[in-house]
TORKOL-4160 file (C-alpha; in steps of 0.2 Angstrom, whole numbers, padded with zeros to 4 digits, m for minus):
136
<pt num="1" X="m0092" Y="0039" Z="m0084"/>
<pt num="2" X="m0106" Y="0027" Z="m0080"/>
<pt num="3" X="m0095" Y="0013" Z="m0088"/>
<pt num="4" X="m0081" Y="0014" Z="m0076"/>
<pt num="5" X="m0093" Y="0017" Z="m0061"/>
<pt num="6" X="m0099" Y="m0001" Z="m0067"/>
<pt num="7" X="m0083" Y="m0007" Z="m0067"/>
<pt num="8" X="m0077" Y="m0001" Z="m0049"/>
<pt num="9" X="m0096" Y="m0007" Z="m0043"/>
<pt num="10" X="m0085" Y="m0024" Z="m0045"/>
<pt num="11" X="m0072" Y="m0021" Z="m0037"/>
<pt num="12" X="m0079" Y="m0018" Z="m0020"/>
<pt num="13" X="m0068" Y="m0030" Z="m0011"/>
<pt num="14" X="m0053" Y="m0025" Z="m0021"/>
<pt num="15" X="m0045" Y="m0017" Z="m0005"/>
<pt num="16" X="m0043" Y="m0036" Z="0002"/>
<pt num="17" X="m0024" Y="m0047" Z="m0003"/>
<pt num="18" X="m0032" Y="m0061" Z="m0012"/>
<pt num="19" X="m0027" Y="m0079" Z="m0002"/>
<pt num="20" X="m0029" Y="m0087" Z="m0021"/>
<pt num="21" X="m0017" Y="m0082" Z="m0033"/>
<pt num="22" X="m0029" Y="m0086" Z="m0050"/>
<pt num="23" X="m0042" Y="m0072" Z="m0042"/>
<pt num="24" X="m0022" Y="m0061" Z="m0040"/>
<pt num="25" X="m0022" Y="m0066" Z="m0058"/>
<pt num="26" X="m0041" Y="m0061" Z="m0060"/>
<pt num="27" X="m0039" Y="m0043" Z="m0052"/>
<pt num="28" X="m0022" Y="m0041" Z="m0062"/>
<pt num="29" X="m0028" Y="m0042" Z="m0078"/>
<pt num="30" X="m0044" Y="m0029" Z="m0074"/>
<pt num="31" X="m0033" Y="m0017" Z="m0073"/>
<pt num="32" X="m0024" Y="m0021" Z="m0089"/>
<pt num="33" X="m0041" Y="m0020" Z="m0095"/>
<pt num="34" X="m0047" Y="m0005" Z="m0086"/>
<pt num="35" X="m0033" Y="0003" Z="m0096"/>
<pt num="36" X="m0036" Y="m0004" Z="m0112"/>
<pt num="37" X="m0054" Y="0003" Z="m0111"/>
<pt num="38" X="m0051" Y="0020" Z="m0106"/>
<pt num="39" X="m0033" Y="0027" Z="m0110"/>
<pt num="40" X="m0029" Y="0034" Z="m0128"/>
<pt num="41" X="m0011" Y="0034" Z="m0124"/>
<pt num="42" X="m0011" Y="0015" Z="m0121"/>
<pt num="43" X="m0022" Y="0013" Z="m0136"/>
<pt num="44" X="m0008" Y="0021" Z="m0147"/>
<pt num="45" X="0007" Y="0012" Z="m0139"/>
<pt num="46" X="m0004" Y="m0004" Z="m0143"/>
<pt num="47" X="m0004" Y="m0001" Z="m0161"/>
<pt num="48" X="0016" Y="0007" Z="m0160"/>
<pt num="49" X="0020" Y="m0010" Z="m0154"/>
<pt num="50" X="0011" Y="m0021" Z="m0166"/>
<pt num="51" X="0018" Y="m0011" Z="m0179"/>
<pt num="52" X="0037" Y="m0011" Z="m0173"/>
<pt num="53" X="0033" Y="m0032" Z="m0172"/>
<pt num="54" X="0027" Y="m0035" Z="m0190"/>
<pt num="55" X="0039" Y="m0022" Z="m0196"/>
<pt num="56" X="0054" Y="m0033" Z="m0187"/>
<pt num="57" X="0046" Y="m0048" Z="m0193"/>
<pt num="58" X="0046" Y="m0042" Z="m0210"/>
<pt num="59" X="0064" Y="m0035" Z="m0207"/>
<pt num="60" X="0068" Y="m0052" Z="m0199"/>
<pt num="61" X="0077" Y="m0046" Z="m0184"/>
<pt num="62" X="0086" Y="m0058" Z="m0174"/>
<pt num="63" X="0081" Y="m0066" Z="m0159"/>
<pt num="64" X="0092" Y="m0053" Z="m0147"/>
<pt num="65" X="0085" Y="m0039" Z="m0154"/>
<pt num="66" X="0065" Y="m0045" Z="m0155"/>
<pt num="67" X="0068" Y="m0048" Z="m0135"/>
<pt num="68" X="0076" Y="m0031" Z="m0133"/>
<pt num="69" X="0060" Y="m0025" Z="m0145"/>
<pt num="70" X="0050" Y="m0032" Z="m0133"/>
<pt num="71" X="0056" Y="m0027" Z="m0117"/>
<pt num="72" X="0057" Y="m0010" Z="m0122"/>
<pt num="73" X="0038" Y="m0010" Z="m0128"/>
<pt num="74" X="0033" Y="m0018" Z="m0111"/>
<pt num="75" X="0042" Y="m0005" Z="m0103"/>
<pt num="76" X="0032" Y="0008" Z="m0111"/>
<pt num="77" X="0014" Y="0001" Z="m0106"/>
<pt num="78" X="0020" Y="m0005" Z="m0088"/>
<pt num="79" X="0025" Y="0014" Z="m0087"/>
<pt num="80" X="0008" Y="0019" Z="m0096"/>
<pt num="81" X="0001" Y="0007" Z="m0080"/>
<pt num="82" X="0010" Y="0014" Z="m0068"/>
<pt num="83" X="0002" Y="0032" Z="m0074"/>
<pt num="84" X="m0015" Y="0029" Z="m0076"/>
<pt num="85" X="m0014" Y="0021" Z="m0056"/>
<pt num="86" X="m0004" Y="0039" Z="m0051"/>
<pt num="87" X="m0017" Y="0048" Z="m0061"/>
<pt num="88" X="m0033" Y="0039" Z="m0053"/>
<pt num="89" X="m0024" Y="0039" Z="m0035"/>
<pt num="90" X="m0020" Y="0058" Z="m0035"/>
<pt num="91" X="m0038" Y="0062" Z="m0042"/>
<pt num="92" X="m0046" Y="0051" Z="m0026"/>
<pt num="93" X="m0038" Y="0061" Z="m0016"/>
<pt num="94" X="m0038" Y="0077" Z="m0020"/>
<pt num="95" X="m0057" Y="0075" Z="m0024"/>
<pt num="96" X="m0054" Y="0089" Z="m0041"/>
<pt num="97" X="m0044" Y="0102" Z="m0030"/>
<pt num="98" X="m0028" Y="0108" Z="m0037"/>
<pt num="99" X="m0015" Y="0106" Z="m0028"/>
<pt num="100" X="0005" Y="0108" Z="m0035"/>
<pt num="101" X="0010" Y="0094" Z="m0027"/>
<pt num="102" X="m0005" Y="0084" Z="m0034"/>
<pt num="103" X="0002" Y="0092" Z="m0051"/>
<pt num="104" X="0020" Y="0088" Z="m0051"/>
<pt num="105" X="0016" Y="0070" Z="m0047"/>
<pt num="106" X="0003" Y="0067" Z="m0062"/>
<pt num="107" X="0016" Y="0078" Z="m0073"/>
<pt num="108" X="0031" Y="0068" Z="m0067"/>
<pt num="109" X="0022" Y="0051" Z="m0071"/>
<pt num="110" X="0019" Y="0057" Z="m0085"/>
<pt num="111" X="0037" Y="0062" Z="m0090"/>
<pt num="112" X="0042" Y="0044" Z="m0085"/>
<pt num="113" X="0030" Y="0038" Z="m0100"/>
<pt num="114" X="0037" Y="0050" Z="m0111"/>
<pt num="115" X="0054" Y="0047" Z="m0108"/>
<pt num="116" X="0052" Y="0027" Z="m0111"/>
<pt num="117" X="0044" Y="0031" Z="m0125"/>
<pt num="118" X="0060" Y="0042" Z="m0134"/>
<pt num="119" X="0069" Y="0027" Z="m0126"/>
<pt num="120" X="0059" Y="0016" Z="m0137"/>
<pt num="121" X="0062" Y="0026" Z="m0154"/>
<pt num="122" X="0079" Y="0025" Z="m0151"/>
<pt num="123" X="0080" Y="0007" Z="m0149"/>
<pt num="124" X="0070" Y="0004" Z="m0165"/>
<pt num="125" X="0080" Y="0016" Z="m0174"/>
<pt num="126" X="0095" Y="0007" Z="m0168"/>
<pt num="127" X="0087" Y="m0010" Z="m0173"/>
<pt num="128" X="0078" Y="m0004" Z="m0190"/>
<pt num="129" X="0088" Y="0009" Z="m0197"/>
<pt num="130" X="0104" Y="m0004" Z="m0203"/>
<pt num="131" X="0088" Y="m0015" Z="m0210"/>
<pt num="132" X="0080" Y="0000" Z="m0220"/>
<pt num="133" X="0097" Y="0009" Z="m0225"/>
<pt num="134" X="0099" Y="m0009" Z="m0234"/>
<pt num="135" X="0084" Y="m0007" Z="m0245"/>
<pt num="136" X="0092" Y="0007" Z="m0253"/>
């Protein structure tokens, strides 16, 4: 916990729009980092991705479907993103009350992660499955 006070003690003037777009940049990729440090489920999508590349690299995929590999992965962890910033903005507020509303909108952003992320098995089954029935 102490680490993530640490990292918000930075952040003090976060609530301002940034005039330069490389300190945009600079407050962008925090939060990219701020989720890398302290979500599992990002973690694991991480490590999905990087497998599903090296297995279409092995697989050799064409170009069309290592863009549509792609795009689907970036879904998921812009998704993940989006749920972590939910989750942290629904916590602020409701100060570790519970409240159903506070509830259905962590579980919903949730859902949205989880739906992307059948999405994407789909599309690699789709894309791997012709490759792998081959080697049999």
């Amino acid at each position: 916990m102490e680490k993530n006070n640490n990292y918000l003690e930075h952040r003090k003037e976060s609530y301002k729009t940034s005039s330069n777009v490389l300190i945009s940049f600079k407050y962008a990729f925090s939060g990219i980092s701020y989720v890398l440090k302290t979500s599992r489920n990002f973690k694991i999508q991480l490590i999905f991705a990087v497998i599903s590349l090296m297995i279409g690299f092995l697989f050799k995929i064409s170009l069309s479907n290592y863009l549509i590999l792609i795009a689907t992965i970036m879904s998921v962890l812009i998704l993940e993103i989006l749920n972590t910033s939910i989750e942290s903005i629904v916590d602020l507020v409701m100060k570790k009350e519970f409240s159903i509303l506070a509830k259905i909108s962590k579980d919903t952003s949730a859902g949205a992660v989880l739906l992307a992320s059948i999405n994407s098995v789909i599309i690699a089954v789709y894309i791997f499955f012709p490759k792998i029935k081959l080697l049999f």
